[in-house]
Backbone as ProteinMPNN parsed JSONL, in Angstrom:
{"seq_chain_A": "XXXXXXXXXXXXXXXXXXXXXXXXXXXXXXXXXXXXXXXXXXXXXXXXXXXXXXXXXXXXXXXXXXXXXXXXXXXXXXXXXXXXXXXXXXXXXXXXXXXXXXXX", "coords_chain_A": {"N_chain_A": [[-11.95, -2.894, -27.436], [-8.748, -3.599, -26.938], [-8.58, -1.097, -26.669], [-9.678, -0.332, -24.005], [-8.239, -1.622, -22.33], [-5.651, -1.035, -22.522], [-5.974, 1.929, -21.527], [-6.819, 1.02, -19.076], [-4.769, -0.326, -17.713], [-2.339, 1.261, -17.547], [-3.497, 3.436, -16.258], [-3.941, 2.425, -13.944], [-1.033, 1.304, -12.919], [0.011, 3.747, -13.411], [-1.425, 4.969, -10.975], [-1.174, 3.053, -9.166], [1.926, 3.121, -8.559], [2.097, 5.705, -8.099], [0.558, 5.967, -5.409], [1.905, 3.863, -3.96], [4.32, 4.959, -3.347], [4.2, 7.397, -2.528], [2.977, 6.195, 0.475], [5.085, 4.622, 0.943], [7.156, 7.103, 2.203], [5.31, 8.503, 3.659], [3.836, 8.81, 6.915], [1.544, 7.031, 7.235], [-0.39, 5.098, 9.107], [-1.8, 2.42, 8.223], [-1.451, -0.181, 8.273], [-1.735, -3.496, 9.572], [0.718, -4.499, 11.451], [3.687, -6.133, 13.624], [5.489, -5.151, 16.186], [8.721, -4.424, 17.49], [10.208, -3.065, 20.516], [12.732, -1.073, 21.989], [13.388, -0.705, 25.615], [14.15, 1.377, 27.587], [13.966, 1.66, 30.277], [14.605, -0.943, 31.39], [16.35, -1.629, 29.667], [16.172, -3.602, 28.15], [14.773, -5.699, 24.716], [11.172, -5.458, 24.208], [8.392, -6.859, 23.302], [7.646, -9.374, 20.293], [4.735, -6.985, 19.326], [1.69, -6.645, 18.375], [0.729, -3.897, 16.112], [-0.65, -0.947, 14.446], [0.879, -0.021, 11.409], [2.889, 2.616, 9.326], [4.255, 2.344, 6.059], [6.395, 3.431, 5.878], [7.845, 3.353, 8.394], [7.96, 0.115, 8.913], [10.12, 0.207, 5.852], [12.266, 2.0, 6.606], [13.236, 1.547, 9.034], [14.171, -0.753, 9.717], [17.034, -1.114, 10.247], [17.764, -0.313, 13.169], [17.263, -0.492, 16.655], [14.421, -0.93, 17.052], [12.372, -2.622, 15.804], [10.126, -3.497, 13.165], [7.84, -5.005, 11.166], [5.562, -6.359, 8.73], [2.294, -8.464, 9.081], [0.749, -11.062, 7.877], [-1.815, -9.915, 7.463], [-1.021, -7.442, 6.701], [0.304, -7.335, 4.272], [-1.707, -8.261, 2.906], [-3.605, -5.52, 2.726], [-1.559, -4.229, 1.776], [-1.562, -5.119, -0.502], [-3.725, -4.716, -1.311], [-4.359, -2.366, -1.434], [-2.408, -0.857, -3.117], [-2.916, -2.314, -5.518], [-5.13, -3.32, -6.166], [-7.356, -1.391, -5.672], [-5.937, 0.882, -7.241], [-6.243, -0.866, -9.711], [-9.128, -1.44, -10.334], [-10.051, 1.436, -10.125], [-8.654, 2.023, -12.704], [-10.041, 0.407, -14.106], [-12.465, 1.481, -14.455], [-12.129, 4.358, -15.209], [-11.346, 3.542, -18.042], [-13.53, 1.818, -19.112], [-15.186, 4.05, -18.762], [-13.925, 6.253, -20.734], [-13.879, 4.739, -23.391], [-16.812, 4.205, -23.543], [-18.905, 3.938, -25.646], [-21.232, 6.583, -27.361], [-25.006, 6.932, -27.23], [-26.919, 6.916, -30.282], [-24.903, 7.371, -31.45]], "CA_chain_A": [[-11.607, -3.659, -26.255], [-7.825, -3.029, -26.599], [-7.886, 0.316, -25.761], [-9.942, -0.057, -23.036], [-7.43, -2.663, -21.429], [-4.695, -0.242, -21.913], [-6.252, 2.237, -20.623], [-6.959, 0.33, -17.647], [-3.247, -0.996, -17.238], [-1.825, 2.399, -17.659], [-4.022, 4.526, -15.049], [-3.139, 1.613, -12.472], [0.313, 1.462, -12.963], [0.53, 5.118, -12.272], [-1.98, 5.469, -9.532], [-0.253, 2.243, -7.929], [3.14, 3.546, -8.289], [1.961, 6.762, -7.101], [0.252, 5.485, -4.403], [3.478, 3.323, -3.123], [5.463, 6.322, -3.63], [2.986, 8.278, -1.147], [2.707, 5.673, 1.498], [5.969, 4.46, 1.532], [7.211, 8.638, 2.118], [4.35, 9.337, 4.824], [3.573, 7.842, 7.912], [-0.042, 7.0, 6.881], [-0.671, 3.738, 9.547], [-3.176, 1.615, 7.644], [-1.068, -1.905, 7.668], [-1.015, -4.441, 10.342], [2.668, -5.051, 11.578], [4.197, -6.508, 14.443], [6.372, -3.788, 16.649], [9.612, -4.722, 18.479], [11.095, -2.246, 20.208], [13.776, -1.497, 22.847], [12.622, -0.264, 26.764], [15.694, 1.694, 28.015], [14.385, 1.466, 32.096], [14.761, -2.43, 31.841], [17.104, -2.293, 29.033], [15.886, -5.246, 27.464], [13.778, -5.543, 23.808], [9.908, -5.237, 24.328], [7.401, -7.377, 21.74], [6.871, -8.498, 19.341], [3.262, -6.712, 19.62], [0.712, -6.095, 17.072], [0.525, -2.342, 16.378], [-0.817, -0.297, 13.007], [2.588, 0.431, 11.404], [2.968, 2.646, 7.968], [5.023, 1.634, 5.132], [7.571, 4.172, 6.225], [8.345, 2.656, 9.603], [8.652, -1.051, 7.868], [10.601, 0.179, 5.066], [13.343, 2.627, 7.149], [12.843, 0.781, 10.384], [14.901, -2.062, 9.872], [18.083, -1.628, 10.822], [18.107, 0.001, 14.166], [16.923, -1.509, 17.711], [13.205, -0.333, 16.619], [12.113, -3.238, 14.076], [8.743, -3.204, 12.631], [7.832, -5.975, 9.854], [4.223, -5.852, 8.375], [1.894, -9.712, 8.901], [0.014, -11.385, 6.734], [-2.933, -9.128, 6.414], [-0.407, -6.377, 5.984], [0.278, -7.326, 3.27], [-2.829, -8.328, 2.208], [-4.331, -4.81, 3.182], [-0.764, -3.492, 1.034], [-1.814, -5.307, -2.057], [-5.375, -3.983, -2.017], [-4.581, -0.637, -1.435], [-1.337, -0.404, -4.119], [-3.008, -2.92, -6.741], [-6.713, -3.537, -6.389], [-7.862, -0.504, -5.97], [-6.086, 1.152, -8.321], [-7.02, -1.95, -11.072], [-10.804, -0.785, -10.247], [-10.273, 2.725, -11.136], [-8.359, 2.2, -14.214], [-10.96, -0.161, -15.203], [-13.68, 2.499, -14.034], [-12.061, 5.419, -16.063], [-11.119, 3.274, -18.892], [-14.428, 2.1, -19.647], [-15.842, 5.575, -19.059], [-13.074, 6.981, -21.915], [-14.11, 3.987, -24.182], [-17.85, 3.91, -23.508], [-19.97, 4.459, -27.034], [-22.315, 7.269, -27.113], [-26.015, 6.637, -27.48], [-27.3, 7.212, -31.039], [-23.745, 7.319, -32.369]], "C_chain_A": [[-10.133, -3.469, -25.89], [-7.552, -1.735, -25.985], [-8.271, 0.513, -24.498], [-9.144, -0.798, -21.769], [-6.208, -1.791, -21.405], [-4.806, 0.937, -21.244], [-6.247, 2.117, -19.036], [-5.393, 0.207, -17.213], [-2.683, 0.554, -16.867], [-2.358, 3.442, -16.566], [-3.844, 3.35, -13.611], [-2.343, 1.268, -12.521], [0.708, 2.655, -12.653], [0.088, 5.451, -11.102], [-1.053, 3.798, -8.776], [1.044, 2.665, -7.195], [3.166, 4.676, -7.309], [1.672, 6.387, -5.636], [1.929, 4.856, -3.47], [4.201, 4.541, -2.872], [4.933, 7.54, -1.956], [3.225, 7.862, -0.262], [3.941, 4.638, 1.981], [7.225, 6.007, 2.086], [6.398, 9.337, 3.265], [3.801, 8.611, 6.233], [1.956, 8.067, 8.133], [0.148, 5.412, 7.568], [-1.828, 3.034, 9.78], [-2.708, 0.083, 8.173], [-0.436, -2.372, 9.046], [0.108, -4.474, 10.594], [2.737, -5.754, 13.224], [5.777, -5.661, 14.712], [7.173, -4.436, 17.569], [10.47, -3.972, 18.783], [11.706, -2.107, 21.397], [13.027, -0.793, 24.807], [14.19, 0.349, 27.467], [15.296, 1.724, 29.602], [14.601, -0.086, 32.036], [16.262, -2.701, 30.838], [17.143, -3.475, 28.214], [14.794, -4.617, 26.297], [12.804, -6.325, 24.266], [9.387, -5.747, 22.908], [8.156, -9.128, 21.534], [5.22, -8.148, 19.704], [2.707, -5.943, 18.554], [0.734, -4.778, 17.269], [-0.064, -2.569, 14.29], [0.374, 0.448, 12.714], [2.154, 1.192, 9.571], [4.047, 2.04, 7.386], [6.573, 2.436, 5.754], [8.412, 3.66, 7.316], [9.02, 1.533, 9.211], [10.132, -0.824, 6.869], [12.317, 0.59, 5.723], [13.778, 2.095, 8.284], [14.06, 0.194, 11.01], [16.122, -2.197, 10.202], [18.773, -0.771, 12.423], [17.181, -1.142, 14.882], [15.172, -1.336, 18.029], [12.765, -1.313, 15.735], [10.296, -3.571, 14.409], [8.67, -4.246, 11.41], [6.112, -6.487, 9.872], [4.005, -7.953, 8.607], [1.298, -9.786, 7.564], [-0.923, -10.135, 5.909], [-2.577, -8.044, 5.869], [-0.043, -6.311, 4.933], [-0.898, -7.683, 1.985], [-3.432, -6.644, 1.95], [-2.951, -3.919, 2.058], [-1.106, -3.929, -0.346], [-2.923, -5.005, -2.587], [-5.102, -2.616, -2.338], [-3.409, -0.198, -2.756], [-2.043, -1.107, -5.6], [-3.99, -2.996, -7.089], [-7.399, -2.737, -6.65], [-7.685, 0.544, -6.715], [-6.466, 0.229, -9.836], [-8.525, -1.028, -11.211], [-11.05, 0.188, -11.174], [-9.741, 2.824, -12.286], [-9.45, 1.076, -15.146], [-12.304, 0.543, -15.095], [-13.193, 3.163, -15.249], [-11.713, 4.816, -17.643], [-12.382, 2.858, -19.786], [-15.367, 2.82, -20.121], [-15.827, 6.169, -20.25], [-13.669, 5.785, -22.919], [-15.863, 3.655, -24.644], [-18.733, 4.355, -25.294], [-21.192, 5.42, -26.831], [-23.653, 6.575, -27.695], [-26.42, 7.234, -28.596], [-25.987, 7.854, -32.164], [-23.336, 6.483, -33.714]], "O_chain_A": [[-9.93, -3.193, -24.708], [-6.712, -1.366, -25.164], [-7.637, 1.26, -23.753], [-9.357, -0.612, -20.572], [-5.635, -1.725, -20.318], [-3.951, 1.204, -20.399], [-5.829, 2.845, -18.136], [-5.025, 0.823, -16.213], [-2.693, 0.848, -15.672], [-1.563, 4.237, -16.065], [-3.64, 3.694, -12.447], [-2.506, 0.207, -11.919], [1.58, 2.85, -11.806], [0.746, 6.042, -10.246], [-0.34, 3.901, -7.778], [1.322, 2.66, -5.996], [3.788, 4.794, -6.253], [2.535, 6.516, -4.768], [2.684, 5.393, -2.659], [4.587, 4.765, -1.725], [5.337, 8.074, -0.923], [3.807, 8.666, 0.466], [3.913, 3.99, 3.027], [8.34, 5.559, 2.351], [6.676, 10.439, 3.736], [3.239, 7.538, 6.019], [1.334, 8.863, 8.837], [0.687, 4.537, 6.891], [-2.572, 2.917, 10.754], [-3.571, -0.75, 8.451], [0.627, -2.048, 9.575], [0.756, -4.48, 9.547], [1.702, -5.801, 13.89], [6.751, -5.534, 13.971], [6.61, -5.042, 18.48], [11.446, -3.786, 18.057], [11.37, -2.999, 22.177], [11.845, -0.455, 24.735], [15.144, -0.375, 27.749], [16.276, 1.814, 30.342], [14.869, -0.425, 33.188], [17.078, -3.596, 31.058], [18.096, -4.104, 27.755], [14.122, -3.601, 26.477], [12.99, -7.473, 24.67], [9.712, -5.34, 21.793], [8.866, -9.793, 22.288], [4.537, -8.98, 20.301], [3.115, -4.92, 18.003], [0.759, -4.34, 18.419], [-0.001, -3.444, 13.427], [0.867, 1.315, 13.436], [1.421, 0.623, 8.763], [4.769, 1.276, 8.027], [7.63, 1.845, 5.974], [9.627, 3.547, 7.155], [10.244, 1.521, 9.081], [11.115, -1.54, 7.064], [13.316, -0.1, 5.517], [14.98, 2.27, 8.483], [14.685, 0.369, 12.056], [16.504, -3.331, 10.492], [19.971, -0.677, 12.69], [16.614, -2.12, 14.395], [14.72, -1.599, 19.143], [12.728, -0.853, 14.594], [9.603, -3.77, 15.406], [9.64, -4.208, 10.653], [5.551, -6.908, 10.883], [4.942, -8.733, 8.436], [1.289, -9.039, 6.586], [-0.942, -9.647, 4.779], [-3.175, -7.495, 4.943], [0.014, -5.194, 4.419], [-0.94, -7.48, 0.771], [-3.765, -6.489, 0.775], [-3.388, -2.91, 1.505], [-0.949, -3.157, -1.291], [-3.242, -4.962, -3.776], [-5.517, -1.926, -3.269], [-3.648, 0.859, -3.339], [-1.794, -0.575, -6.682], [-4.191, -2.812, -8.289], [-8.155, -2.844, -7.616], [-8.636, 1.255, -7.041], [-6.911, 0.755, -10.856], [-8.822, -0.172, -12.045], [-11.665, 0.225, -12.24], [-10.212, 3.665, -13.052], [-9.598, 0.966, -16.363], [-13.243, 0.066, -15.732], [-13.636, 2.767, -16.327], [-11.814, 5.666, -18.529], [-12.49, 3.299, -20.93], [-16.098, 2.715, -21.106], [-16.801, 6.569, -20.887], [-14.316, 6.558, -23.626], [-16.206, 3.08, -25.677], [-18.886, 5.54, -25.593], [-22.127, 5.02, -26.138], [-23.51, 5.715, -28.564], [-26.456, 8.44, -28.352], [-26.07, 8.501, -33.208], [-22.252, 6.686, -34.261]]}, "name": "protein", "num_of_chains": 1, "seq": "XXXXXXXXXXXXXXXXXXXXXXXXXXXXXXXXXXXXXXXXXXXXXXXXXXXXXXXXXXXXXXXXXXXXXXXXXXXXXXXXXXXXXXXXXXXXXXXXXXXXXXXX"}
């Protein structure tokens, strides 16, 4: 049972990391946000308005006249995709690697 829990911890800690690493690096726009950004014929800032924003936008975004900041479900929809779904597969491949053969 231990090994199969480190297992588990250990293949979703790297596929999470990885993952973050990926999708904060690529403009992959999975995650809810709210987009405020500038209109140079009026001159005036435009929004805020819901858009699909990646992590990249959010993350680099922030300090020009361009701001981007992820809602709720964005972050909901960031903690599935960085934590949940790798949990899954490290508890997929961990039980796999740990499973007992039949007639062993």
């Amino acid at each position: 049972m231990g090994k199969r829990i480190a297992i588990t911890l250990v293949v979703a800690i790297v596929l999470g990391g990885g993952l973050w690493a990926l999708l904060s690096n690529a403009h992959v726009g999975i995650f809810p946000c709210e987009k405020t950004s500038y209109d140079f014929q009026t001159k005036r800032m435009v929004g805020p308005k819901s858009a699909m924003c990646s992590l990249l936008d959010i993350r680099h975004n922030s300090t020009g006249e361009d701001k981007s900041h992820l809602t709720v479900v964005g972050y909901l929809v960031e903690g599935v995709v960085v934590g949940v779904i790798p949990l899954v597969i490290g508890f997929l491949v961990g039980t796999a690697l740990t499973r007992k053969k039949a007639g062993a």
